[in-house]
N, C-alpha and C positions, 0 to 999 in steps of 0.2 A: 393506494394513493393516500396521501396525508391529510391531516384535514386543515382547516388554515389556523396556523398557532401551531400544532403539534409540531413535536420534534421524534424524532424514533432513534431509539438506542439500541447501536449495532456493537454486534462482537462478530469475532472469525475467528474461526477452526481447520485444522487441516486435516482432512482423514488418512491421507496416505501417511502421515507421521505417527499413525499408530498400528500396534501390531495385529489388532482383532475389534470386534463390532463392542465388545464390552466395553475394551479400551475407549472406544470413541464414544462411546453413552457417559462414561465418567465426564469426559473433557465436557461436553453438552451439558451435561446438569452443572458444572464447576460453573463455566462461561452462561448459562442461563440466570444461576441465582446470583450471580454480578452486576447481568445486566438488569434482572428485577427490581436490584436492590436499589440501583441507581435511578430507576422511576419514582423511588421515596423521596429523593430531594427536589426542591423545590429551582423553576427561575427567574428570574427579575421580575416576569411577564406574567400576569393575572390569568390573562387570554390562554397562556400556554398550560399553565396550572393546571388550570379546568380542564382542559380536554386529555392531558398528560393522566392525569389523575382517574379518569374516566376510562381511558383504551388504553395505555400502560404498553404503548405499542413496542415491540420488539423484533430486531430482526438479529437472530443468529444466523451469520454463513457460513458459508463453505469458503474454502479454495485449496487450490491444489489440484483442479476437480481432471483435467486435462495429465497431470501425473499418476490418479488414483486410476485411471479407465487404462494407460501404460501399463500397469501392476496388476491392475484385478480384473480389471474389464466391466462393462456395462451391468449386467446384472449384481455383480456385489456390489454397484454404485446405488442400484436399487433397492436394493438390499438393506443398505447403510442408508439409503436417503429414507425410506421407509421407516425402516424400523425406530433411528434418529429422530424424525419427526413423531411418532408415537409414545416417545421418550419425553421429550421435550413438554407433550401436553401432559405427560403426567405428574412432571416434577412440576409444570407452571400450576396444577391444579393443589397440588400439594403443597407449595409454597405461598400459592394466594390464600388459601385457607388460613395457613400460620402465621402469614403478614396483616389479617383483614382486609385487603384490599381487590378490587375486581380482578379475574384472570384477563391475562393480555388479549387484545382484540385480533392482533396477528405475532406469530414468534418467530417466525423463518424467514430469510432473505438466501439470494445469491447478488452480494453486495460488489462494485468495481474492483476495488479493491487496488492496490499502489503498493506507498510504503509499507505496509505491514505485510504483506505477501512476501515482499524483496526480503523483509527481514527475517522470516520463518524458510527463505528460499524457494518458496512455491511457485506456482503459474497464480498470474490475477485471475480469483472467480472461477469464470467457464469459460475464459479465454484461453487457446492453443499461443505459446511460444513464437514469436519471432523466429526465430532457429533452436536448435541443438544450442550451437555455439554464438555471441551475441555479447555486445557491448553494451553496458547501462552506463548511462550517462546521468549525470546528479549535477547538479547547477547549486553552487554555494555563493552565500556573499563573499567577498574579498577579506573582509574582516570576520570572519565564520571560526570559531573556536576550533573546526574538525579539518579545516586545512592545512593547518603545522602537523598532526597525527595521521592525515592521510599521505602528505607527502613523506613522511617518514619511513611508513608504511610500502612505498615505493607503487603507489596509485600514481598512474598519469595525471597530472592537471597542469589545463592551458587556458590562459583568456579567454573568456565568451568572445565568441564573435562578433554581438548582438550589443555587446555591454563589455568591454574590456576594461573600463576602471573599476567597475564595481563587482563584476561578478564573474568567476570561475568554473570550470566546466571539470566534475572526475570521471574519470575511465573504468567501469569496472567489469571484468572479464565475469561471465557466468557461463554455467553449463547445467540444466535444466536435466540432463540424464539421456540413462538410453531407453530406446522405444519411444519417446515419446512426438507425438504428430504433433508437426508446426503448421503455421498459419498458412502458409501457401497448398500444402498438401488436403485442406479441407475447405470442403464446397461452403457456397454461399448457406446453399441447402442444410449441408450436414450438422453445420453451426446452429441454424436456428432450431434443426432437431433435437440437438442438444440442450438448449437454452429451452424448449419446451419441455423436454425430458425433466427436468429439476425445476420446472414450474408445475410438473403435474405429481412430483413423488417428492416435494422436497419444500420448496418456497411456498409460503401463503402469501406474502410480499410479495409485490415484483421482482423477476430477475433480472439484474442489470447483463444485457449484454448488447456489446458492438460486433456486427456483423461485419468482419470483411472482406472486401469481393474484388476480383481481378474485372477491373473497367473496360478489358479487351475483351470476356468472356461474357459478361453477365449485360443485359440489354435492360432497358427501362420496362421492358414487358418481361421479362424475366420477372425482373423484382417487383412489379405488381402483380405476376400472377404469388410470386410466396407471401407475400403480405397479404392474398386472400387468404391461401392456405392454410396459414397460421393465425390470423386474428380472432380466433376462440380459443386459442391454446398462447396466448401470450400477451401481456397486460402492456408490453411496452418493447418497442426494440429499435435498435441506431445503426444506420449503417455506413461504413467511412469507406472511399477505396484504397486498394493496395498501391502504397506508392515503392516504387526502384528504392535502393539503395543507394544514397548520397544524393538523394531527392535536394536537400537545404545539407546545409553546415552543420554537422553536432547535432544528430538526429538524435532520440533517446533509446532508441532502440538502433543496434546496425549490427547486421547477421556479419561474424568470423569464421574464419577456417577454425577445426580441431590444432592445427597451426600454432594457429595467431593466437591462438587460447591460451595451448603452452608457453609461449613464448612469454605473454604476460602476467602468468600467474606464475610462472619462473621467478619473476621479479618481485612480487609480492611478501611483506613480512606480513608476520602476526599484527596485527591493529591494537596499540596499545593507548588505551582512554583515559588510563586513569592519572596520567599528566594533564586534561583538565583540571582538577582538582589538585594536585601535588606540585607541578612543574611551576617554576618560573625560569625564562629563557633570556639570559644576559645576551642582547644582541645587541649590536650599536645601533645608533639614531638609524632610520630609513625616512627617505622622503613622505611628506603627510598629504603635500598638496596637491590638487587636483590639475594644476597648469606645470607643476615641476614633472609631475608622471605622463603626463601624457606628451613631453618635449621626448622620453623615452618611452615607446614602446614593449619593447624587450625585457624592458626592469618592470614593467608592471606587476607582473604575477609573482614574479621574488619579493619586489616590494610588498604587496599585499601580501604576503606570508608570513615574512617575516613583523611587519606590523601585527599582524595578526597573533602570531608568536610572541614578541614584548606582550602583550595585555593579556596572555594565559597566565592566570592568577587563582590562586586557590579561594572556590566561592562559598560563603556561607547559606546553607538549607535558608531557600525560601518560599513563602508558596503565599495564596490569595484566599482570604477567607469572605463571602458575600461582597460589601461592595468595599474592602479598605483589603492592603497586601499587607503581608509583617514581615518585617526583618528584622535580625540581629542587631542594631547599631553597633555595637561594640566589636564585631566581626565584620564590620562593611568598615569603618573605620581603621582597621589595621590593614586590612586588605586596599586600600588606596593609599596606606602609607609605601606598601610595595612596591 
């Protein structure tokens, strides 16, 4: 638990992306002395200073954790969560010494985890898969620099439901691998074993995890008797139920056939980015107004595309240093003359 003011600085690793327990002690010390390093700087807040500076809190996690027990199975997860964490305190000891600074008051997490898991292709955390096969759905603004490059790309994108002027919905096919156990196939139970399992071999932090449970199966005495059972073996836990498939519109998760898979990644190119930066797109005029688009339906999502498209402009490096940003003038100036 954090204290009031602290912030805690998290990083993620994936163990199954490596080929042996060595491998993954390198990645662990690389990702440790990053996130140490970033406890040196300071932020705005006095309050947080002080107690940042004090406990130098850290959570390195996992994920992937649901593909490594596919591949290796539970005891090299112990193995690696072990001997990982033994690691971890020896480099933290090692590197507080050479920094001056106290060692960190806790270093391990199993953190929720999102985009960043999508992006290394893992399972979030200690969370089991949706399916095998499964739809991610990504919600962009209309005017989103990554919508000309996805539609290119040959990614499905259709109006939000929710929001059809402003905001877009992409489609993207994943397939998580084989063997590995999805969410329906594992008990209410089996989850919170798990999620204890890597608070007792692995996390000093809380493990973040959401239990989810089939509400036709699991009774309200059910689930107080495992919240007895577990309330010494677990600092924190959420539990949401399992809902149907096509529950709402444009779920972010919706399980596909092997199928449907192919059939979409059939369609798929290479995803090329580096037309942010390089591209400018001669398109004619498109509607701008919010009462001209919404007379058509249908045109909205080309509309916003291709608006989106006209204003891909090559951008000059900018970034924010304490409380004032810097740019280029003389690069922001030619760049609007485009």
């Amino acid at each position: 638990t954090l204290e009031s003011y602290e912030l805690c600085c998290l990083v993620e690793t994936f163990p199954e992306r490596h080929e042996n327990l060595e491998d993954f002690k390198k990645t662990l010390e690389i990702a440790f002395m990053y996130a140490k390093t970033v406890t040196l700087g300071k932020t705005h807040w006095p309050q947080s200073n002080r107690v940042m500076q004090r406990n130098r809190r850290i959570g390195c996690s996992m994920s992937g954790i649901a593909q490594f027990i596919a591949s290796k199975g539970m005891h090299e997860l112990k193995v690696w969560s072990d001997e990982g964490y033994k690691h971890i305190q020896a480099t933290d000891e090692r590197l507080s010494e050479w920094l001056a600074i106290p060692k960190s008051i806790k270093t391990t997490s199993i953190k929720p985890s999102g985009t960043v898991s999508l992006l290394a292709g893992a399972t979030p955390g200690v969370h089991a898969p949706e399916s095998r096969y499964y739809i991610r759905r990504v919600r962009l603004s209309t005017d989103s620099e990554l919508v000309q490059p996805l539609l290119l790309a040959g990614y499905h994108i259709e109006a939000a439901e929710t929001d059809p002027n402003n905001t877009v919905v992409v489609s993207v096919p994943i397939d998580v691998g084989e063997g590995v156990r999805v969410q329906k196939d594992i008990s209410m139970w089996e989850q919170l074993s798990i999620a204890a399992f890597m608070q007792s071999y692995w996390a000093d932090n809380q493990v973040s995890c959401t239990v989810t449970f089939d509400p036709t199966r699991e009774t309200e005495e059910s689930m107080v008797a495992a919240l007895d059972v577990f309330q010494y073996q677990l600092k924190g836990i959420s539990f949401l139920p399992r809902m149907e498939a096509g529950a709402y519109a444009q779920m972010p998760y919706e399980e596909i056939s092997a199928e449907q898979f192919s059939d979409m990644s059939a369609k798929l190119k290479p995803l090329d980015l580096t037309q942010l930066y390089e591209m400018h797109f001669d398109l004619p005029e498109v509607k701008t107004s919010r009462t001209e688009e919404s007379k058509d339906d249908t045109s909205t999502v080309e509309n916003a595309m291709k608006k989106a498209a006209i204003e891909l402009r090559p951008m000059p490096d900018r970034f924010c240093d304490s409380d004032s940003c810097v740019f280029d003038e003389e690069l922001l100036k030619a760049t609007k003359k485009t």
